[in-house]
C-alpha positions as CSV (number, residue, x, y, z in Angstrom):
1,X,166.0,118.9,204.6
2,X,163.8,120.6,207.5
3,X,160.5,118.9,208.3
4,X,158.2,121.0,210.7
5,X,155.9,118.7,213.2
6,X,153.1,119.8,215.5
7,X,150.5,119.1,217.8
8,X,147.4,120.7,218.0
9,X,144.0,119.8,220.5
10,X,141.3,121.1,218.4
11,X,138.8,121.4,221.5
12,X,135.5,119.6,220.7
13,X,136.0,119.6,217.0
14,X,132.4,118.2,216.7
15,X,129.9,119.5,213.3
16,X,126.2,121.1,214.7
17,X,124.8,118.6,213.2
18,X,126.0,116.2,216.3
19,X,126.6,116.6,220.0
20,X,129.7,116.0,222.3
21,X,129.8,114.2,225.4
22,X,125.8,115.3,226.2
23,X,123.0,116.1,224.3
24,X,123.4,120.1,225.5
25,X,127.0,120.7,223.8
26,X,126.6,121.7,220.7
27,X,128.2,123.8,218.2
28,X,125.7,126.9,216.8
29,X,126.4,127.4,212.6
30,X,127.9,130.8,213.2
31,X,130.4,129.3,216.0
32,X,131.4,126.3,213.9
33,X,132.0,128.3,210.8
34,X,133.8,130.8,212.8
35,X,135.8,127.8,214.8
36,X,136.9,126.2,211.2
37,X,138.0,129.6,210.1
38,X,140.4,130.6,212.9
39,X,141.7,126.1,212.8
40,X,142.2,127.2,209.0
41,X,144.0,130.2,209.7
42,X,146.2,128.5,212.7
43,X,147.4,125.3,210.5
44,X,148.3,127.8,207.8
45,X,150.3,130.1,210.3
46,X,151.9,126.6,211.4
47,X,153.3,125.9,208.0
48,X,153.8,122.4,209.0
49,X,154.6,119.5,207.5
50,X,153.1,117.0,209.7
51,X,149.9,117.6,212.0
52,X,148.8,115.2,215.0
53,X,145.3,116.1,215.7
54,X,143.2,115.3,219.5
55,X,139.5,116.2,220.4
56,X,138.1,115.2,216.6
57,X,134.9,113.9,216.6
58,X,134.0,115.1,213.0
59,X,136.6,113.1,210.9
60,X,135.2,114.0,207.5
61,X,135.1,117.5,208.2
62,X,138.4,117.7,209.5
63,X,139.8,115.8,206.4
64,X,138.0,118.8,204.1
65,X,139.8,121.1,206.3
66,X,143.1,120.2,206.4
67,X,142.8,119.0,202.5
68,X,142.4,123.1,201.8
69,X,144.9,123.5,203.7
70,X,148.0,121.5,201.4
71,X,148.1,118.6,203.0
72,X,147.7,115.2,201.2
73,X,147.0,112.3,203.3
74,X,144.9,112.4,206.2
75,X,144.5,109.5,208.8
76,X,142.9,108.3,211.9
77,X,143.4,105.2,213.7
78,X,139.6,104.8,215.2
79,X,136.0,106.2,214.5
80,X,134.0,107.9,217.9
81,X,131.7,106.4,219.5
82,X,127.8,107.6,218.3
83,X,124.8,107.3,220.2
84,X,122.9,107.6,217.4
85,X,119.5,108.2,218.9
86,X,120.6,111.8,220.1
87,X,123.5,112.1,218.1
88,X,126.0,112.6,220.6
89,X,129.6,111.7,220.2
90,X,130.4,109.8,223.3
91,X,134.4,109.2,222.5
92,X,136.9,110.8,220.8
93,X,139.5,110.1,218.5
94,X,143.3,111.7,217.2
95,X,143.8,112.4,213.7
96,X,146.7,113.0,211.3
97,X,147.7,115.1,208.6
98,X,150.7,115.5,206.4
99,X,152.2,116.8,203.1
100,X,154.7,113.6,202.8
101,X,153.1,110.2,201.8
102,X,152.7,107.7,204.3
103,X,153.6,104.4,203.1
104,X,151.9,101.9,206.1
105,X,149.4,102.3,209.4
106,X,149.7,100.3,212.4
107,X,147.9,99.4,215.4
108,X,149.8,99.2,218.8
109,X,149.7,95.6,220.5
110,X,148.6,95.5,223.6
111,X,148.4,93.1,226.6
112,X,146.2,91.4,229.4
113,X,143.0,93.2,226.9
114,X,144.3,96.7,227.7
115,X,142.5,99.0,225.5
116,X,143.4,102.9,225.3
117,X,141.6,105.8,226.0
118,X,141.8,107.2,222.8
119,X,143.5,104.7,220.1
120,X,146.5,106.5,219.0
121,X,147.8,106.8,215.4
122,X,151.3,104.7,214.5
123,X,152.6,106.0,210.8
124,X,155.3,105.4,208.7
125,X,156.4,107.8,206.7
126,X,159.5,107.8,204.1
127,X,161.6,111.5,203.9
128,X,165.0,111.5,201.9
129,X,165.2,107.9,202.0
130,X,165.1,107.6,205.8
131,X,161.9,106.2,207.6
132,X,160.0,107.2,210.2
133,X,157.3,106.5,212.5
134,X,155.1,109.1,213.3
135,X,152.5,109.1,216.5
136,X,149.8,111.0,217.9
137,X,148.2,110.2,221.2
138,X,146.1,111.8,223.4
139,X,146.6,110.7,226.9
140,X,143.7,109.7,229.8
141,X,142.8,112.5,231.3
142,X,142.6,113.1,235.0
143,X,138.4,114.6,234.5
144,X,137.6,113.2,237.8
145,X,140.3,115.4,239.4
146,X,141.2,112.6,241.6
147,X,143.8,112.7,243.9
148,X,147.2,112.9,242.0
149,X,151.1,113.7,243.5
150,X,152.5,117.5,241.7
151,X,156.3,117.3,241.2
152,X,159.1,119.7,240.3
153,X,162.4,120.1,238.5
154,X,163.4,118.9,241.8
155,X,161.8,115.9,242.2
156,X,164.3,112.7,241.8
157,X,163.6,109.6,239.7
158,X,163.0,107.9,243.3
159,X,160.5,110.1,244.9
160,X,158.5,109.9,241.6
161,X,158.8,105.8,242.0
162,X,157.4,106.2,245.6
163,X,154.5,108.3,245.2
164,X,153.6,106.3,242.1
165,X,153.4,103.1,244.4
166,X,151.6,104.9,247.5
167,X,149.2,106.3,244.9
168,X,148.3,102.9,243.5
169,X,148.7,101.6,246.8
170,X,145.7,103.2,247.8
171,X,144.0,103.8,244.4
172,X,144.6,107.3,244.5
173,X,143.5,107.5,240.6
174,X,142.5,104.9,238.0
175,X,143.2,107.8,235.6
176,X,146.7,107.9,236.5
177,X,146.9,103.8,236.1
178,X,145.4,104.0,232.6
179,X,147.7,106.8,231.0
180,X,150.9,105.1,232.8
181,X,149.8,101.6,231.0
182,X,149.3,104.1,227.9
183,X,152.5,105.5,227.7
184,X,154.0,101.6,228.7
185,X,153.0,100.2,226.1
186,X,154.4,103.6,223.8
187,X,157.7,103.2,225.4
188,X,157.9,99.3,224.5
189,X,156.8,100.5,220.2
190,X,159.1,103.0,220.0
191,X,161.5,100.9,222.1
192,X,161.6,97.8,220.0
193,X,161.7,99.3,216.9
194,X,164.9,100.2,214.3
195,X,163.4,103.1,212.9
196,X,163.2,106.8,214.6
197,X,160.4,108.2,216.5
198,X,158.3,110.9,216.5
199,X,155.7,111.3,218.9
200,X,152.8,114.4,218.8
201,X,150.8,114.2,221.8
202,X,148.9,116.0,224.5
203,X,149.8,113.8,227.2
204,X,147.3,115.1,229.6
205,X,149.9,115.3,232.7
206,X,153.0,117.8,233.0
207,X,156.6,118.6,232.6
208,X,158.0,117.0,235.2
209,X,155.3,113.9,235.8
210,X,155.9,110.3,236.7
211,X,153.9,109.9,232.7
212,X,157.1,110.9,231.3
213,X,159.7,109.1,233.4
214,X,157.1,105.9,232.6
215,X,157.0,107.2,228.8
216,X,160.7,108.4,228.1
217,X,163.0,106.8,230.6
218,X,163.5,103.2,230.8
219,X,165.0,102.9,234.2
220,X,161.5,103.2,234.9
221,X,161.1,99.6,233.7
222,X,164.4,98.0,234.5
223,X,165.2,98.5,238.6
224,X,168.8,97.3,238.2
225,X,169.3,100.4,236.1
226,X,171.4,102.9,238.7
227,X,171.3,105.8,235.8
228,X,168.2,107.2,233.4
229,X,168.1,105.8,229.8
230,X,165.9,107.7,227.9
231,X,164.6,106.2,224.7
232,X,162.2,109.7,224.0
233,X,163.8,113.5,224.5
234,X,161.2,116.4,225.0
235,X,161.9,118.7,221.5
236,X,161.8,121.7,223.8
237,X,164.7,120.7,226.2
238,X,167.0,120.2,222.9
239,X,166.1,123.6,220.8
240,X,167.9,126.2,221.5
241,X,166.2,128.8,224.2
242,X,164.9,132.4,223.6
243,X,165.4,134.2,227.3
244,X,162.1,135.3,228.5
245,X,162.8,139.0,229.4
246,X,160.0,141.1,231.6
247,X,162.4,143.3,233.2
248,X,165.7,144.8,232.2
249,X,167.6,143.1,235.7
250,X,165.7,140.3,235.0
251,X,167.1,137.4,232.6
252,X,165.2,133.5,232.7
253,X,164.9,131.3,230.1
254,X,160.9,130.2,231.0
255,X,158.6,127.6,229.2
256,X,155.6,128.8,227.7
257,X,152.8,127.3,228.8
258,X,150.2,125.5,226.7
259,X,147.2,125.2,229.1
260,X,145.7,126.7,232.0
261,X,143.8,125.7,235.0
262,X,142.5,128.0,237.6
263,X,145.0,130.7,236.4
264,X,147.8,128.5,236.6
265,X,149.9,127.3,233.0
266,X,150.8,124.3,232.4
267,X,152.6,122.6,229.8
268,X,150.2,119.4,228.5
269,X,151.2,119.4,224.8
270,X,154.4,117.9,223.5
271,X,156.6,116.7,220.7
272,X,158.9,114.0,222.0
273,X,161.6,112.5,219.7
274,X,163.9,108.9,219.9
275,X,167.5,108.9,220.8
276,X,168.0,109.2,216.7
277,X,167.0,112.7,216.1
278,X,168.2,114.1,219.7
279,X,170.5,116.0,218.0
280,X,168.1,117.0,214.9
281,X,166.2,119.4,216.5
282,X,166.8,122.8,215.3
283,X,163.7,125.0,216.8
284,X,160.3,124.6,219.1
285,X,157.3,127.3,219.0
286,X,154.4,127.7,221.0
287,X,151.4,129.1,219.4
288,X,149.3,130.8,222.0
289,X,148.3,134.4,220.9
290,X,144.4,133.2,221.6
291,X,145.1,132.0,225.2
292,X,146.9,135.5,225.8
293,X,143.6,137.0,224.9
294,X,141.6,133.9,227.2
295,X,143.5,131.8,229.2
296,X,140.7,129.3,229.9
297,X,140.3,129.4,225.5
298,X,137.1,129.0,224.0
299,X,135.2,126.9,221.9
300,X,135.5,129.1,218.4
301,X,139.3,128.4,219.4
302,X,141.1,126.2,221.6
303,X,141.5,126.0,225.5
304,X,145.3,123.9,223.9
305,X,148.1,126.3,222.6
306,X,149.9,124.7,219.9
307,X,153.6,123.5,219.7
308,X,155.4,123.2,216.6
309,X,159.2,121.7,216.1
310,X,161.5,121.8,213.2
311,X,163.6,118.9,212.9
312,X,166.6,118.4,210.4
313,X,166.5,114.7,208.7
């Protein structure tokens, strides 16, 4: 059978009743009813099996939601942090949704009392009598805008290794430390485990960043390694390409974006699966009709597109 996967940052999903992040942001009635709505509308258009939810701060609510929706389990692996004196939300958490049951949680280990920025969900989940574990994590996220290197489909494994050392070198950016050491210890799970991956994430760095070398290739770990070994494969490198087509003399296959700074698109959000299911993936969509509209998003929305991936097991 065909499962369907996605990711989706909800963007502050955080009830009026509360605050998020300070004591100003908060949602009116009309906004959050309207905000629910168009989520409702989006998960239905997703028709997926499996959802991996960032930017909840309103668990409950979001449990309702998705409940109306089809879906029969819903998880999370941590509960935001509440000042409780002004109601403000000072953290975040992921969350997870899906139609199949899921048969055990787990925390990641972690070492040296490393703690992640946002505790990310491990699930297992049994389809056709195969396993798998499903994960959603959202990544540290560079809100400081510190200093941090941009690289290219033409940047070599080596330059990445370089700039990675100058940067902590010279402390260029503690967020770029702490979502590295996040995706480490992501690589090592998924590594040491016999059962197949899934991973639903907005990673919070881009395509061709030293996060995925450090999250998918395990020459990153190993220097004696002369080749890459990937243990995770980006879902939209293995489904096969539409060609974008803007002009008549003009053929590209081009990645749709699922965020946008400045004016600029960037691709944040991604489904990543182990070496198991590289050749399972039979499509990859990006949802983004309301960031055509308003490329910066909004709150009744999302400033996130979504990505979805159908996957034979």
């Amino acid at each position: 059978m065909k499962i369907k996967v996605a990711t989706f940052n909800l963007f502050q999903f955080c009830e009026p009743n509360f605050s998020f992040y300070s004591k100003k942001e908060k949602f009116t009635i009309q906004d959050w009813e309207e905000k629910k709505l168009w989520i409702k509308n989006q998960i239905l258009d997703l028709d997926a099996h499996i959802i991996g939810f960032q930017e909840v701060f309103s668990q409950k609510e979001l449990e309702i939601l998705v409940k109306e929706c089809g879906f029969k389990k819903f998880i999370v692996a941590d509960i935001p942090l509440l000042d409780e004196q002004t109601k403000t939300y000072k953290t975040t958490t992921v969350a997870m949704a899906s139609k199949f049951p899921i048969t055990n949680i787990e925390k990641l280990k972690t070492k040296n009392n490393f703690s992640f920025a946002r505790e990310p969900i491990k699930a297992k989940i049994i389809i056709n009598n195969k396993k798998l574990n499903i994960y959603v994590a959202h990544l540290k996220s560079n809100r400081l805008n510190e200093f941090e290197y941009k690289f290219t489909k033409n940047s070599n494994f080596e330059e990445k290794i370089e700039k990675l050392r100058i940067s902590q070198k010279n402390s260029y950016s503690k967020s770029l430390n702490q979502r590295i050491n996040e995706v480490k210890h992501l690589h090592f799970d998924i590594k040491n485990s016999d059962i197949p991956a899934i991973l639903l994430c907005d990673l919070n760095d881009k395509e061709f960043s030293i996060t995925i070398e450090a999250l998918c290739n395990h020459r990153f770990y190993n220097k004696d390694l002369k080749k890459d070994e990937f243990i995770l494969f980006d879902t939209y490198n293995l489904a096969p390409k539409k060609i974008y087509n803007p002009h008549p003399e003009l053929k590209e296959i081009k990645r749709t974006p699922t965020s946008y700074f400045v004016g600029y698109g960037n691709t944040l959000d991604f489904i990543f699966v182990s070496k198991e299911l590289k050749n399972s993936v039979t499509s990859y969509k990006v949802f983004d009709k309301h960031l055509e509209k308003n490329r910066n998003g909004s709150l009744k929305t999302s400033d996130h597109a979504q990505v979805l991936c159908e996957i034979e097991i």
